[in-house]
N, CA, C and O of each residue as an XYZ file, in Angstrom:
552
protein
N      21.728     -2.757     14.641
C      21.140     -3.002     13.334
C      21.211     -1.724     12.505
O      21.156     -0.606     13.017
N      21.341     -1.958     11.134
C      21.722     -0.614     10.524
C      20.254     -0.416     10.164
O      19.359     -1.253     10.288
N      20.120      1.230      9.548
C      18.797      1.418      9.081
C      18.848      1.178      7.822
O      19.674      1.270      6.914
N      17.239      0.683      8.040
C      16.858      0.537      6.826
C      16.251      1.372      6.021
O      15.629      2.347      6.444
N      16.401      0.993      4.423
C      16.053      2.436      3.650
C      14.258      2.163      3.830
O      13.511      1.280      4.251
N      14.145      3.698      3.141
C      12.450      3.592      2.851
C      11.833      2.862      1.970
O      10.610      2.744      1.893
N      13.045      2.079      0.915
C      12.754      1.204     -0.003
C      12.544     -0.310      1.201
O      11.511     -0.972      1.098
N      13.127     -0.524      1.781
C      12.763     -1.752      2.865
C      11.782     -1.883      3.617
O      10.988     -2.795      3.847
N      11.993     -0.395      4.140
C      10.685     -0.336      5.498
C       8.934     -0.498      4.389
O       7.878     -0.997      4.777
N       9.161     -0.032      3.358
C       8.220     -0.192      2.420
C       7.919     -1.857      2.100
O       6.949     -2.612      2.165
N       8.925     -1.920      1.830
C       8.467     -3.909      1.815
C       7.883     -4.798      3.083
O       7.298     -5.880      3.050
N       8.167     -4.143      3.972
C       8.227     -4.415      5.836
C       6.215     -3.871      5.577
O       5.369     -4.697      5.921
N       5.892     -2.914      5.162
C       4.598     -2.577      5.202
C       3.614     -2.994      4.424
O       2.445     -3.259      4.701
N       4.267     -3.034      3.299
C       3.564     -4.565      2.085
C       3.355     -5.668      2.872
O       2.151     -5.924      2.868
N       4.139     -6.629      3.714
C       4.288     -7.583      4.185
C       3.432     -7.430      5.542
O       2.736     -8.427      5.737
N       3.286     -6.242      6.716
C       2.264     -6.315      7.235
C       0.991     -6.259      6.772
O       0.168     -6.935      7.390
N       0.652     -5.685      5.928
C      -0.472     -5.254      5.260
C      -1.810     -6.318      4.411
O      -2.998     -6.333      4.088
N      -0.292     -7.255      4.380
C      -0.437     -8.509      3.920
C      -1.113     -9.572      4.865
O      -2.150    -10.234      4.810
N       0.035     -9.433      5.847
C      -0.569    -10.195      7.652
C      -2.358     -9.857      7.715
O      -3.302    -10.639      7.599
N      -2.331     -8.417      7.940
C      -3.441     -7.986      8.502
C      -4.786     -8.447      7.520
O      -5.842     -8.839      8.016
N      -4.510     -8.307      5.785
C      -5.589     -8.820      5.439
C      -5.640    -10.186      5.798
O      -6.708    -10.645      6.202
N      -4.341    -11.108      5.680
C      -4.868    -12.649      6.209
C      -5.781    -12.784      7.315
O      -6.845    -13.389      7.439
N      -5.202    -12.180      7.962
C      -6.428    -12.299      9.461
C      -7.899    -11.457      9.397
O      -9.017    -11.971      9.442
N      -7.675    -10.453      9.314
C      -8.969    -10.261      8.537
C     -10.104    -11.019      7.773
O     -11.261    -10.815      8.143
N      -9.856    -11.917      6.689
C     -10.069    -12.479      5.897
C     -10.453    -14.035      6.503
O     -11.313    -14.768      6.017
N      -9.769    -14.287      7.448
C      -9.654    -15.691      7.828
C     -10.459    -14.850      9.665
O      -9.905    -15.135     10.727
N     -11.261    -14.245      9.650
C     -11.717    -13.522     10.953
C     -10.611    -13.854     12.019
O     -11.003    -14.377     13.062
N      -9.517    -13.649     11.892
C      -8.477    -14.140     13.209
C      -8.252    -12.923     13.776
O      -7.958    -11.988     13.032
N      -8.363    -12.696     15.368
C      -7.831    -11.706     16.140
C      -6.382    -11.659     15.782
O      -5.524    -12.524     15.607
N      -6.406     -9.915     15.715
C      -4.845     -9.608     16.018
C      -4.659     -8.313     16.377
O      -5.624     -7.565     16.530
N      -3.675     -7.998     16.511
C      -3.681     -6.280     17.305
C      -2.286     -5.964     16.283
O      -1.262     -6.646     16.306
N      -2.527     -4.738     15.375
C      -2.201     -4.181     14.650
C      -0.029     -3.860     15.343
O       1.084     -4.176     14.923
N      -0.524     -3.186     16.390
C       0.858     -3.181     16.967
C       2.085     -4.472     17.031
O       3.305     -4.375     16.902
N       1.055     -5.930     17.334
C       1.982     -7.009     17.197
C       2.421     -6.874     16.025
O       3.532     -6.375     15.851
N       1.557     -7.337     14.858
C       1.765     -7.302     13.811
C       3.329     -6.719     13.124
O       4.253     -7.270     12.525
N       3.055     -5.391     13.552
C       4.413     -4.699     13.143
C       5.531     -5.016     13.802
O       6.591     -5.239     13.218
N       5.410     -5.055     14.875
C       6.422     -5.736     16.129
C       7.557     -6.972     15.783
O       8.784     -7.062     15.841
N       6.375     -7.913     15.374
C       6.673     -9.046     14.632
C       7.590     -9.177     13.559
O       8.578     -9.902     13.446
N       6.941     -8.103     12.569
C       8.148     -7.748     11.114
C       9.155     -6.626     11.528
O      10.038     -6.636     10.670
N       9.383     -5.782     12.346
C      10.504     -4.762     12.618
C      11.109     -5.295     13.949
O      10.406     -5.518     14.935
N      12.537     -5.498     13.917
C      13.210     -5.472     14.872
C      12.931     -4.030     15.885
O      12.687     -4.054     17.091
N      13.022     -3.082     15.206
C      12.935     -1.604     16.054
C      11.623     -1.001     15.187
O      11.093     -1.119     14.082
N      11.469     -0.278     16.446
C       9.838      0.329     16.190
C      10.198      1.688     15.003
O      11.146      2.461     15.137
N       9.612      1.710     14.340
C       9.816      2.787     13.388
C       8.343      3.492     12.720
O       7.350      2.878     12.330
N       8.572      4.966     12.738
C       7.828      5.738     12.835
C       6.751      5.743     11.564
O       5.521      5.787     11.536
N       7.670      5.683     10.624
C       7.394      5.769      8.636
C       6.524      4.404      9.035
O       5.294      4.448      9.052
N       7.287      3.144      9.367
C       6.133      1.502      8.919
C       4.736      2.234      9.899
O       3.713      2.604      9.324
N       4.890      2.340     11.246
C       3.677      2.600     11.831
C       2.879      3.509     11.150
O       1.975      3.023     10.470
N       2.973      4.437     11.168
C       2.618      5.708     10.287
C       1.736      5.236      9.598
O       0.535      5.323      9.851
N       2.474      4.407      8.177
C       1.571      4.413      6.634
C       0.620      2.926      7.299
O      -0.582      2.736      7.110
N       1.410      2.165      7.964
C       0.361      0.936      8.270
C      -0.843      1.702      9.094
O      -1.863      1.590      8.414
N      -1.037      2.242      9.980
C      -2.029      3.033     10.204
C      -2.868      3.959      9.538
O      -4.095      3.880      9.587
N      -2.232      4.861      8.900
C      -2.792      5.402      8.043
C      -3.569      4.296      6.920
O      -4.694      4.444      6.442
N      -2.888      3.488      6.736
C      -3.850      2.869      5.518
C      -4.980      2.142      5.908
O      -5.812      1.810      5.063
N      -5.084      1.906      6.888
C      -6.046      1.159      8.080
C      -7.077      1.896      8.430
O      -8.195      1.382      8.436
N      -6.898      3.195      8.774
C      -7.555      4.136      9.232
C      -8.759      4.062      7.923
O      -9.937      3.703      7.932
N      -7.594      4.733      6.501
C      -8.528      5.448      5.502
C      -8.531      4.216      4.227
O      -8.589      4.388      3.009
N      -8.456      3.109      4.908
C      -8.743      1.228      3.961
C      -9.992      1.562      2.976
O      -9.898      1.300      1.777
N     -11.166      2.149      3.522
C     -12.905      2.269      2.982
C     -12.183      3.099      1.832
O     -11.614      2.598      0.863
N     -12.295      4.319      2.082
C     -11.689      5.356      0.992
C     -10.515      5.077      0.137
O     -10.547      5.547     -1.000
N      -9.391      4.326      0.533
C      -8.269      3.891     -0.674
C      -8.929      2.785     -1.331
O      -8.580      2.584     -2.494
N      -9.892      1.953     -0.788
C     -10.518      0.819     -1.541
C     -11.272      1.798     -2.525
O     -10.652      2.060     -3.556
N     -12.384      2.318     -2.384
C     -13.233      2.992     -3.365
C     -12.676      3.947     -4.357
O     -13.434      4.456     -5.183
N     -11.230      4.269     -4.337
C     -10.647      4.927     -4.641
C     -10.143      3.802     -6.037
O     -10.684      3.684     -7.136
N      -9.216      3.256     -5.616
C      -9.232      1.646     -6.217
C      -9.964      1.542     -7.498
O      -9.722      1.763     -8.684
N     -10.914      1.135     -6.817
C     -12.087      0.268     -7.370
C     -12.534      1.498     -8.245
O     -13.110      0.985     -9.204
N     -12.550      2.527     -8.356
C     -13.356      3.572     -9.498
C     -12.492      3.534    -10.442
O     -12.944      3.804    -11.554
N     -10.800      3.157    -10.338
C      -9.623      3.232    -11.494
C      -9.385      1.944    -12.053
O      -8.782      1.812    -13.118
N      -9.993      0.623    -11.139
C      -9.811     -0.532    -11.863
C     -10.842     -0.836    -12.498
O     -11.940     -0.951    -11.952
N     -10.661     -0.987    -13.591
C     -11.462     -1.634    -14.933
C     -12.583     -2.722    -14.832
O     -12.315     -3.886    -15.130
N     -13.672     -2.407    -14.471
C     -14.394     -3.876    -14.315
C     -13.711     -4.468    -13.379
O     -13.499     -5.644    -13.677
N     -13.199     -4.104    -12.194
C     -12.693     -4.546    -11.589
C     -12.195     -4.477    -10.067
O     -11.299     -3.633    -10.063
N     -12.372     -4.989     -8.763
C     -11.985     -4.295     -7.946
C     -10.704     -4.831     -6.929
O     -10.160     -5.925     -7.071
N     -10.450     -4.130     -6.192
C      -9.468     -4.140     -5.208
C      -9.526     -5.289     -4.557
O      -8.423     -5.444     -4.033
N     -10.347     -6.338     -4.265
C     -10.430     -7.212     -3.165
C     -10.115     -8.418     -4.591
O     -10.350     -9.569     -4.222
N      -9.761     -8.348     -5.716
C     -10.182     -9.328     -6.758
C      -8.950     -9.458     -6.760
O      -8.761    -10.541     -7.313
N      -7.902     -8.988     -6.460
C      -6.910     -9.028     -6.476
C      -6.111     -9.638     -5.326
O      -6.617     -9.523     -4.210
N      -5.162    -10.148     -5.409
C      -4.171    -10.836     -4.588
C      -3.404    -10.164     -3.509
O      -2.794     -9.135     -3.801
N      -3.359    -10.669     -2.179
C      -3.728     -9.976     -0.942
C      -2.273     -9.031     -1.144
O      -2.141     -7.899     -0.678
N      -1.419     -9.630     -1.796
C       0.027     -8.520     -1.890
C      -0.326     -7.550     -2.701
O      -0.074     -6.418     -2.287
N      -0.954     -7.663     -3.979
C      -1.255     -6.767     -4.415
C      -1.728     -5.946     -3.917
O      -1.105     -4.887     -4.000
N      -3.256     -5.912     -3.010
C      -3.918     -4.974     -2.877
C      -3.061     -4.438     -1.215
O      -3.633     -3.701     -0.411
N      -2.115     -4.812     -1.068
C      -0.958     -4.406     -0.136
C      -0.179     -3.035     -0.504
O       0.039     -2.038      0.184
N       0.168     -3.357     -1.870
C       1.052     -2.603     -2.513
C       0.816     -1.502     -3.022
O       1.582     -0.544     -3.124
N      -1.478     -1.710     -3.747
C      -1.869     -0.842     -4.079
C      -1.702      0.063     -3.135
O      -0.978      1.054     -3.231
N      -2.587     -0.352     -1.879
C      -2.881      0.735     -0.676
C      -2.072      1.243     -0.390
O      -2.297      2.423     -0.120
N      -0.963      0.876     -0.278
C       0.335      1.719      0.155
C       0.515      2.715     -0.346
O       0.590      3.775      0.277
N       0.689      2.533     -2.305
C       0.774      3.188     -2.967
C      -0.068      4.731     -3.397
O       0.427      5.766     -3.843
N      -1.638      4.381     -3.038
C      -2.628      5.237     -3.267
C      -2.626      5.815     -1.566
O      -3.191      6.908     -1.538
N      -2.206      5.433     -0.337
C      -2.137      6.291      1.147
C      -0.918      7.175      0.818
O      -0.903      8.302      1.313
N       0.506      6.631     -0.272
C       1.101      7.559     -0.190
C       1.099      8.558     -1.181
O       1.926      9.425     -0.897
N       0.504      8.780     -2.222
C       0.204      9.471     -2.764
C      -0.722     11.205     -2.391
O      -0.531     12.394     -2.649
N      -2.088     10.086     -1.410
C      -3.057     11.035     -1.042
C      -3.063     11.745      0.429
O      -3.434     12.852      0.819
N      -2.411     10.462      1.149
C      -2.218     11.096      2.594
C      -1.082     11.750      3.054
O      -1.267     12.487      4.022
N       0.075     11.672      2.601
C       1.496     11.764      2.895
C       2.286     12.755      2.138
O       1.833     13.095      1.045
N       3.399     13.273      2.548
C       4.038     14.279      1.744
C       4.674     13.658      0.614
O       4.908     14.223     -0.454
N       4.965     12.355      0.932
C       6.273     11.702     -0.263
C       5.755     12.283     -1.626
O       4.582     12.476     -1.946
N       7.047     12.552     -2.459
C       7.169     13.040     -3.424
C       5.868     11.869     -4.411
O       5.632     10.699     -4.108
N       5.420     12.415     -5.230
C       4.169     11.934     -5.523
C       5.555     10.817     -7.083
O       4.878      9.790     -7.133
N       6.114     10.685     -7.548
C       7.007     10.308     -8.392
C       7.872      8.978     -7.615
O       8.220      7.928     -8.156
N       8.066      9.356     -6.318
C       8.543      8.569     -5.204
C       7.799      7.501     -5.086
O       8.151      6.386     -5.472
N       6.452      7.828     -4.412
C       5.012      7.098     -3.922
C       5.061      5.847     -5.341
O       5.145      4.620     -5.301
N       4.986      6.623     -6.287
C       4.445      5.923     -7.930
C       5.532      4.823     -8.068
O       5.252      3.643     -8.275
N       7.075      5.411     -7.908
C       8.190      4.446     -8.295
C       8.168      3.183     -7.369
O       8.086      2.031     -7.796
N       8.260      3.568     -5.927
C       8.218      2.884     -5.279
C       7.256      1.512     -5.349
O       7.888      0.455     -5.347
N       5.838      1.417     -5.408
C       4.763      1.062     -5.875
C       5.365     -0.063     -6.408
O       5.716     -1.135     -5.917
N       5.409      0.412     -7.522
C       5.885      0.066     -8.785
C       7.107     -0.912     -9.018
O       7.073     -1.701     -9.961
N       8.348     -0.848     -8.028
C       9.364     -1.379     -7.752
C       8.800     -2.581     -6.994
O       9.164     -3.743     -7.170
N       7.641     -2.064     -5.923
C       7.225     -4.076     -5.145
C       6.506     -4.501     -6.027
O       6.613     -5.722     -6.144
N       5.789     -4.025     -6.734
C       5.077     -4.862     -7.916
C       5.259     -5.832     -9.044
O       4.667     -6.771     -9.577
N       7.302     -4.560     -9.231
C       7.869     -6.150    -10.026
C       8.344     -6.844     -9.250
O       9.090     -7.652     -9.804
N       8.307     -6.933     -8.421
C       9.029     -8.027     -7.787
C       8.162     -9.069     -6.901
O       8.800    -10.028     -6.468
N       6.993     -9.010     -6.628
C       6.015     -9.500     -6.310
C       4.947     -9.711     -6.879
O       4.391    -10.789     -6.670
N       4.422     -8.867     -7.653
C       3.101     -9.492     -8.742
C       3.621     -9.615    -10.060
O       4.707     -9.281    -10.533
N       2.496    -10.231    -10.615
C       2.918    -10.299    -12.475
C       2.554     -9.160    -13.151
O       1.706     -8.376    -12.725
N       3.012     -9.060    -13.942
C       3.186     -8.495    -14.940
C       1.904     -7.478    -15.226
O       1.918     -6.258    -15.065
N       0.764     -8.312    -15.704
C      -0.424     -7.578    -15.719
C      -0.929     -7.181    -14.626
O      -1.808     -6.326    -14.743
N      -0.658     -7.529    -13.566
C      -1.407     -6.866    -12.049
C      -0.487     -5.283    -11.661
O      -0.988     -4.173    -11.485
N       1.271     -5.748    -11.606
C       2.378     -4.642    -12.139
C       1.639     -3.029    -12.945
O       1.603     -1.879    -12.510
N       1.140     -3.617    -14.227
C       0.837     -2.445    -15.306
C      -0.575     -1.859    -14.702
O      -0.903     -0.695    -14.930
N      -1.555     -2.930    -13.755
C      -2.818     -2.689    -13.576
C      -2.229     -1.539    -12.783
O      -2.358     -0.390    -13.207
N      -1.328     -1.899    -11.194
C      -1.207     -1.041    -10.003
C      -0.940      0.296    -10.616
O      -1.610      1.282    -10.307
N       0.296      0.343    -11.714
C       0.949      1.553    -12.080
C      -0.264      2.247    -12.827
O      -0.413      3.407    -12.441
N      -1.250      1.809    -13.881
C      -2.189      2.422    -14.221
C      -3.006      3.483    -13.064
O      -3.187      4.698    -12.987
N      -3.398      2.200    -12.182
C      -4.609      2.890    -10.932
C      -3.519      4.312    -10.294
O      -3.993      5.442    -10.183
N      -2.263      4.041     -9.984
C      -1.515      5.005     -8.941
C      -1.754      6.522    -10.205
O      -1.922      7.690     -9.853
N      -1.703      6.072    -11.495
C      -0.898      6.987    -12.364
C      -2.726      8.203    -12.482
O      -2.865      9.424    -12.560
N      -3.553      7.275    -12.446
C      -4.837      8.016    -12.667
C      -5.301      8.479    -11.469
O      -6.292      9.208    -11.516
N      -4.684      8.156    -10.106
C      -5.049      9.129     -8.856
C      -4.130      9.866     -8.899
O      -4.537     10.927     -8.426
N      -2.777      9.993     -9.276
C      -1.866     11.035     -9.500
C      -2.319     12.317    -10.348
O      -1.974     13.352     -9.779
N      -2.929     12.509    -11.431
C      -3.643     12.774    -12.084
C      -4.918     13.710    -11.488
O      -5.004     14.936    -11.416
N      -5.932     12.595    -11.065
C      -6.809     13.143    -10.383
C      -6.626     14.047     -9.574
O      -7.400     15.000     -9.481
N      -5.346     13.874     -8.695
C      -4.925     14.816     -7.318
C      -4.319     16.227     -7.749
O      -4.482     17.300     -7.169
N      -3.487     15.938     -9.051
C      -2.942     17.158     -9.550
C      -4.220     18.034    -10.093
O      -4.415     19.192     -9.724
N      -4.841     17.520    -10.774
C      -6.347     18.168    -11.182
C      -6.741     18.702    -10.378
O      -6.847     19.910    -10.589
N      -7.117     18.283     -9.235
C      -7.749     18.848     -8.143
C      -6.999     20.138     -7.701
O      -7.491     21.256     -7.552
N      -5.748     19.765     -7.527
C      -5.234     20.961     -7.001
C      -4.577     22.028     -7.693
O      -3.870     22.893     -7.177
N      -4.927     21.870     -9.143
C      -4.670     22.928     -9.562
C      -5.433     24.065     -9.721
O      -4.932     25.084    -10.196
């Protein structure tokens, strides 16, 4: 199997992320490892990685979220969405990826999976923790 780019394995983690809130949500046992197992032919380091990582620090990227959405929070949103957010806001805050990368990327499953206004919502929330983080560290 050839590799896949980080633009794929990224959709591969939207799509678990997705799994895991269904079951979650619907209280169904599952073990995080199937999960991924399930969507990757070969085990790969990057999907495990950010799917963990976002799992780990879910409380904190939610509240994180929820202070940039408008009257509005993270769980109000549609389970891909708030897939795409988390991804987006773990790679921003936890991860080295180029912070322009993290944002595009985002941004790229958003058109192609949410509408339009949920699209401009995600890129808003990523663009004001981008922001925030550069603030901080300057």
């Amino acid at each position: 199997m050839e590799q896949m780019t980080r633009s794929e394995l990224r959709q591969k983690i939207m799509t678990i992320l997705y799994q895991i809130n269904v079951y979650q949500n619907n209280k169904i046992e599952y073990e995080v490892d199937k999960v991924i197992s399930d969507a990757l032919e070969i085990d790969n380091e990057f999907v495990r990685d950010s799917v963990y990582g976002v799992i780990t620090n879910q409380t904190d990227i939610d509240a994180i979220a929820d202070s940039y959405l408008n009257k509005w929070t993270i769980k109000r949103l549609g389970f891909t969405d708030q897939a795409i957010l988390r991804l987006g806001i773990y790679e921003l805050l936890y991860t080295d990826t180029p912070e322009v990368v993290a944002i595009n990327e985002a941004i790229e499953l958003a058109k192609d999976y949410s509408d339009d206004d949920v699209r401009k919502m995600i890129n808003g929330v990523l663009d004001k923790v981008y922001h925030s983080k550069v603030d901080h560290e300057a």
